[in-house]
C-alpha positions in Angstrom: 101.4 104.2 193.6 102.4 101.4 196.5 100.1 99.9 198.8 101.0 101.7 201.5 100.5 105.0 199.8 96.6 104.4 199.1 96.3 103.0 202.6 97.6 106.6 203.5 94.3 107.6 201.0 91.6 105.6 202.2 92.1 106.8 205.7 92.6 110.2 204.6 89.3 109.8 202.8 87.7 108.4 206.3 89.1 111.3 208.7 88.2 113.6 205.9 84.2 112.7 206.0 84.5 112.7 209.3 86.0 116.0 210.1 83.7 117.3 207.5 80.7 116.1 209.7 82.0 117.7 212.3 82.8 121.0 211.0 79.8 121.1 209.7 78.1 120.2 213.1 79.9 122.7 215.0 78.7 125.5 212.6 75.1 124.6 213.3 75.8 124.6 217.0 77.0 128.2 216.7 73.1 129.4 215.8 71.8 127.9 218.6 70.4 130.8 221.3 69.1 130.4 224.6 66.6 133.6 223.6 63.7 133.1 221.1 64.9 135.0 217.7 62.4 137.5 216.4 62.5 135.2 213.5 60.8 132.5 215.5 57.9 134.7 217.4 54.6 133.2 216.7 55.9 129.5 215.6 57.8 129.0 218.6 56.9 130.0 222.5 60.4 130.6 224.6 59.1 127.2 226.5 58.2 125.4 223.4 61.7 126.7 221.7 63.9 126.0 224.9 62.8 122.3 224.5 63.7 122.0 221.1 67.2 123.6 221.0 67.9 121.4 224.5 66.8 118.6 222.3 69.5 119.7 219.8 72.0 119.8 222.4 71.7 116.4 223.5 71.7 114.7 220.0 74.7 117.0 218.7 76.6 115.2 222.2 75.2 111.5 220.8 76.9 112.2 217.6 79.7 113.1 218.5 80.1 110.0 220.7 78.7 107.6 218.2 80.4 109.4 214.8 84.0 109.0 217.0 83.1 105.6 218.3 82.6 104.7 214.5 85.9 106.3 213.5 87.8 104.5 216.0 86.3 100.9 215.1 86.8 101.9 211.3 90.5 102.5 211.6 91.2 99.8 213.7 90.0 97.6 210.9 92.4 98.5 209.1 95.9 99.4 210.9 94.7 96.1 212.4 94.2 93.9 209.2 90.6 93.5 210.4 89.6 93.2 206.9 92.0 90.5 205.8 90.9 88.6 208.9 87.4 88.4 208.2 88.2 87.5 204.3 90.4 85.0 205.5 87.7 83.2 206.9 85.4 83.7 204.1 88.1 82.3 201.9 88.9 79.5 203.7 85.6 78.7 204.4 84.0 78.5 200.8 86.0 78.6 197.5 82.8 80.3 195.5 83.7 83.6 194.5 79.9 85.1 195.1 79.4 83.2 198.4 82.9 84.6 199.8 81.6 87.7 199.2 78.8 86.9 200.8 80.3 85.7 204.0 82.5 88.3 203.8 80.1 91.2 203.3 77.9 89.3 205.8 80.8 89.4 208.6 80.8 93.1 208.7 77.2 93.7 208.5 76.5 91.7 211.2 78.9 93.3 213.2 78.3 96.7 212.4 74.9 96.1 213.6 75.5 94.5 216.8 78.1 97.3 217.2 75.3 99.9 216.6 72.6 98.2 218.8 73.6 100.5 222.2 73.7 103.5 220.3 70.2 103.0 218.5 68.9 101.6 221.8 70.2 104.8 224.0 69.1 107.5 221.3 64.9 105.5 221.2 64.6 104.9 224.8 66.5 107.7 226.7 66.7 110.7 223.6 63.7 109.9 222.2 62.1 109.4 225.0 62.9 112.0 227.3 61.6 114.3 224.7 57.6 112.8 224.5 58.7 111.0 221.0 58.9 107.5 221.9 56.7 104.8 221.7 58.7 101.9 220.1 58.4 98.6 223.2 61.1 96.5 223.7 59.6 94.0 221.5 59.2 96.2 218.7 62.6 97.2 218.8 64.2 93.8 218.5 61.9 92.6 215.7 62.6 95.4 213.8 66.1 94.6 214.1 65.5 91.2 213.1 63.6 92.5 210.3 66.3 94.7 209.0 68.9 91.4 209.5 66.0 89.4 207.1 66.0 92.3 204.6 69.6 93.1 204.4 70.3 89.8 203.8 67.7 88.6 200.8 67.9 92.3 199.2 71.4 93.9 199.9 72.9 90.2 199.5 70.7 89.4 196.8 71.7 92.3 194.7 75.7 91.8 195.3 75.5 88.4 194.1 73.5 89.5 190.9 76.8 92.3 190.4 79.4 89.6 191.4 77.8 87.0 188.7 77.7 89.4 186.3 81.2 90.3 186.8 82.4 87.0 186.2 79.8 86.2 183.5 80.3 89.9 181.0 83.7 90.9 181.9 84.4 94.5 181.9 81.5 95.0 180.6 79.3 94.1 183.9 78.6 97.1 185.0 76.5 97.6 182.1 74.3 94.6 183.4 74.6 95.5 186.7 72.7 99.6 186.1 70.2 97.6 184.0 69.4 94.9 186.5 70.0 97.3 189.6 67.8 100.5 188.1 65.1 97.8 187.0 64.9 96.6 191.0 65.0 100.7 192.2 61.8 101.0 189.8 60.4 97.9 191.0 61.0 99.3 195.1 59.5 102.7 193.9 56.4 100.7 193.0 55.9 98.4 195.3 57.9 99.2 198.3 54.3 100.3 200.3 52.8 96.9 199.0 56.3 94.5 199.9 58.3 96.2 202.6 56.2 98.4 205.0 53.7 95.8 205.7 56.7 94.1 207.4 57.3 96.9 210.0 53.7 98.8 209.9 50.0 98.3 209.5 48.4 100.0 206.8 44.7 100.7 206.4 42.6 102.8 204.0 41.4 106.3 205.2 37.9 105.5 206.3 34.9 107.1 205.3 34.6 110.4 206.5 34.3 114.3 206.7 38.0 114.0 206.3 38.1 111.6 203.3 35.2 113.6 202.0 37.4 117.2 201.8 40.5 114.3 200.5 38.1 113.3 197.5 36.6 117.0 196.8 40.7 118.2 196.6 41.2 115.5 194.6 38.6 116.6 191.8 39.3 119.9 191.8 43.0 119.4 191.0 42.3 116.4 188.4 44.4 114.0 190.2 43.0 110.6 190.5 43.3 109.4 194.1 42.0 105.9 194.7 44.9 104.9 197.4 45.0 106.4 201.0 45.9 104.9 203.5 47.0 106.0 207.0 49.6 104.2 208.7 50.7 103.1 212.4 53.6 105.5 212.9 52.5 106.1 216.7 53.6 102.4 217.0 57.3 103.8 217.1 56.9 107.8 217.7 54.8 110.8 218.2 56.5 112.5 215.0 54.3 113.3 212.7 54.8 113.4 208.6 53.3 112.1 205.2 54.6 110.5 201.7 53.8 109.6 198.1 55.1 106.8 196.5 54.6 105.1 193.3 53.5 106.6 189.9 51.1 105.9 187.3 48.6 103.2 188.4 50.6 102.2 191.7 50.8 105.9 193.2 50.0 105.8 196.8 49.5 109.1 199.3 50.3 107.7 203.0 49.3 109.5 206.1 51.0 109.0 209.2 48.4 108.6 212.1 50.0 111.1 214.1 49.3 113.5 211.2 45.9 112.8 211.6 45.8 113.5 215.1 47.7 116.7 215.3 46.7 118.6 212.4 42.9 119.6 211.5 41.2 118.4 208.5 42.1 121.6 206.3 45.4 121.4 207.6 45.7 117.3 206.2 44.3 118.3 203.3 47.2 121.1 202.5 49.5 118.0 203.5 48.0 115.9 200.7 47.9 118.8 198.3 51.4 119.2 199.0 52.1 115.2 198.5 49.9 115.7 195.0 52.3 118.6 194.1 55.0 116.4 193.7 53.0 113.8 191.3 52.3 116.7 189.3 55.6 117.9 188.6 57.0 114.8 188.4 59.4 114.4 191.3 59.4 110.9 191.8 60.6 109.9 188.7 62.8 112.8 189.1 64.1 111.1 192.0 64.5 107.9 189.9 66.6 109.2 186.9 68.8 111.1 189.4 69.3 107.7 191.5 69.6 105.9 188.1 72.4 108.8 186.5 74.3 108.5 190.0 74.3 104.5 190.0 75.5 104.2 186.6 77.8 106.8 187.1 79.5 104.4 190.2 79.2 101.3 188.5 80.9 102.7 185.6 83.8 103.9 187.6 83.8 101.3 189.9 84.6 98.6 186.4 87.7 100.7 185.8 89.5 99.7 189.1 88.1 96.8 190.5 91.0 94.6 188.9 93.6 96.4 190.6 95.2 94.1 192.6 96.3 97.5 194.3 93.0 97.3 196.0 93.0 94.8 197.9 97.1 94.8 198.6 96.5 98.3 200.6 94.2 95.8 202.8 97.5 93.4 203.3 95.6 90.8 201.2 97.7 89.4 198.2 95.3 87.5 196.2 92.5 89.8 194.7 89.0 89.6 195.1 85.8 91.8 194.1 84.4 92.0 197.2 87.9 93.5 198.5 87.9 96.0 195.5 84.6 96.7 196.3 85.0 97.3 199.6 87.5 100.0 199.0 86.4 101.6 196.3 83.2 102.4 198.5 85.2 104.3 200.6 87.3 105.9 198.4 84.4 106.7 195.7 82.8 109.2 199.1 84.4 112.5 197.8 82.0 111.7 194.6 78.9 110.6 196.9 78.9 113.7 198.8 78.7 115.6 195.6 76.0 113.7 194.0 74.1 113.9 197.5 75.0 117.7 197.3 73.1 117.8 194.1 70.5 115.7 194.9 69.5 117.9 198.1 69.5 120.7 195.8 66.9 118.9 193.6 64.9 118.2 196.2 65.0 120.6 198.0 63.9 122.8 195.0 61.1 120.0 194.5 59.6 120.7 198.0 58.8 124.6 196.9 57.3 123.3 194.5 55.1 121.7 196.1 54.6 123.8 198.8 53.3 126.6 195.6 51.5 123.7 194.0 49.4 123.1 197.5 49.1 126.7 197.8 48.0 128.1 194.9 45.0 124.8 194.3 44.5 124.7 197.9 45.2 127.2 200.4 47.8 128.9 201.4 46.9 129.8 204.7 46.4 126.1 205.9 49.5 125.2 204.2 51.4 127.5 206.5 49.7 126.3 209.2 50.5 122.8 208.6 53.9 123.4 207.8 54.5 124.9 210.9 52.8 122.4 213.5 54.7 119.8 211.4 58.0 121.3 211.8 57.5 122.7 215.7 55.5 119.3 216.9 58.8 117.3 215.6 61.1 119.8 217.4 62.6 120.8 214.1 65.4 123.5 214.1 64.0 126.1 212.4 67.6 128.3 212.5 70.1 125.6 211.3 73.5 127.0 209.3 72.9 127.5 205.3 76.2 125.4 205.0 74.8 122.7 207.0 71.4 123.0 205.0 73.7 123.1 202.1 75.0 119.8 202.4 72.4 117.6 204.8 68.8 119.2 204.1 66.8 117.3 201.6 64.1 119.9 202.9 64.0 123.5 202.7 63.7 125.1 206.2 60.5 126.1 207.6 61.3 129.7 207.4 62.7 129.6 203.7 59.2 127.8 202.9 57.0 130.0 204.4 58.9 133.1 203.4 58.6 131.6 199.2 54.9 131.1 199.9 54.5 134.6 200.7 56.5 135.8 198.2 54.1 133.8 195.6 51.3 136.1 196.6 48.9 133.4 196.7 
């Protein structure tokens, strides 16, 4: 294979994901209806519903422009030797193999960001916020992009320096290293990523005394679960959405209620929420989660050692001396065939997890309120409730409401 020829790949590969995206878009916009479906009577009111599927209108047009805008930037990069400029300048500028990378690496980030900012800024203040959902200010917004510069840097740069060194150090062997070290740090996130990383963006505070904490604590015996961490955080800092998560096992689990949650939904309704959240402890999704993300890293990193001495890599970029963080760079986008599987499989997982817990919150709660919730959850966000099984298929980490409410009943709980 020449140069040329896997240049030919890679951007087939890139126009590929992207038609794919769009296909796939296009076949969801094909169920949208200007009627209420009989499906829908009783969750949605024609006012209520004509809001939400306008709301789906305008962000299927902002992908489209922002998805193409990408493309356009993306190829450019490369029928202009973008690429070989930027590492040019790394090279030139340091003669350290992990801080090239990191200049490099850095280069793009930076840009792609600052590239990004419009788009992000037009879909929180005029999408967002011609819908009721905003409430992110001006100054939140720009700390939380300097925020996300700060974390980028010390954790994405942090770990590519940890697989560069022990490329250098093990051979063809560091990808062995890297898994370890790299599923060692996901664990570590999984633990304390509500103790580390939100407290940089939101303010978290334990559920106060209460009737609600009360009906919390009384769920909480009665299913044998062992809940000594709620906490409800500031989400209305940035939105009106509402939602909930667990994170953490063993000793370091942690249920997290958005405040919006609190204000939307009634006390039996939160409660079905948390039972829900419980549901997944019990069955063990989140280290489900974990292996699967573990399986899939290993799985890359292996593959990843097999060509990232091809000097083919980083020729098909118009750069003659080989580098890792070339190699890399490509075999990200060529390894995105294999990432859409894996996150093909991992939806499926997931998605089965959720009915799980939906039963789970059901059956040792009630299944009435867990309907309920569900469904001022999913019509208070302007959820589509109708989407395309293929797009559910390959985007949904969720079930949709319908397909949830429809395996509740069919538990006959």
């Amino acid at each position: 294979m020449t140069a040329q020829t896997l240049l030919y790949i890679i951007i087939g590969v890139i126009l590929f994901d992207f038609l794919l995206e769009r296909f796939l878009d296009i076949l969801n916009r094909s169920r949208w209806s200007d009627s209420l479906p009989e499906s829908l009577q009783g969750i949605y009111d024609q006012e209520k519903y004509s809001k939400q599927q306008n709301y789906e209108r305008v962000k299927f047009k902002f992908r489209q422009v922002a998805s193409t805008f990408s493309l356009v930037t993306m190829l450019l990069m490369f029928l202009l030797n973008g690429f070989a400029f930027v590492n040019t300048y790394a090279v030139s500028s340091v003669h350290q193999p992990i801080l090239q990378a990191l200049i490099f690496f850095g280069i793009l980030m930076f840009a792609s960001s600052i590239l990004g900012i419009p788009f992000k800024y037009y879909r929180t203040f005029y999408i967002e916020e011609r819908f009721g959902f905003n409430k992110t200010t001006s100054k939140t917004f720009v700390l939380d992009i300097l925020k996300g510069w700060l974390l980028g840097a010390v954790l994405g740069g942090g770990v590519l320096a940890l697989v560069i060194w022990f490329f250098i150090w093990a051979g063809e062997y560091f990808w062995l290293y890297a898994w370890g070290a790299i599923s060692f740090i996901m664990i570590f996130m999984a633990l304390f990523y509500s103790n580390l990383i939100v407290p940089l963006f939101n303010k978290q505070t334990p559920l106060e005394e209460g009737e609600l904490r009360s009906k919390i604590e009384a769920f909480s015996r009665e299913a044998d679960f062992k809940l000594d961490n709620i906490y409800v955080i500031n989400s209305s800092k940035r939105s009106t959405k509402s939602d909930a998560y667990f994170t953490g096992f063993g000793s370091r689990k942690r249920i997290v209620l958005y405040d919006t949650l609190i204000n939307d939904l009634s006390d039996e309704e939160i409660v079905a929420v948390l039972a829900h959240e419980v549901g997944h402890y019990k069955k063990n999704h989140t280290l489900i989660g974990i292996g699967l993300s573990v399986i899939q890293t290993g799985f890359m990193l292996f593959l990843l050692s097999l060509f990232i001495d091809s000097p083919l890599l980083s020729l098909a970029l118009g750069i003659s001396k080989p580098a890792f963080h070339i190699g890399l760079l490509v075999f990200g986008i060529l390894y995105s065939p294999v990432s859409t599987v894996f996150g093909v499989i991992i939806n499926a997982v997931t998605r089965k997890n959720e009915y799980q817990a939906d039963e789970f919150a059901a059956v040792h709660y009630d299944h009435v309120h867990t309907c309920d919730a569900l469904k001022k959850l999913y019509v208070n966000n302007l959820s589509n409730l109708t989407p395309h099984p293929l797009y559910v298929f390959f985007n949904y980490s969720h079930p949709t409401l319908l397909n949830r409410l429809e395996a509740i009943n069919d538990n006959d709980v």
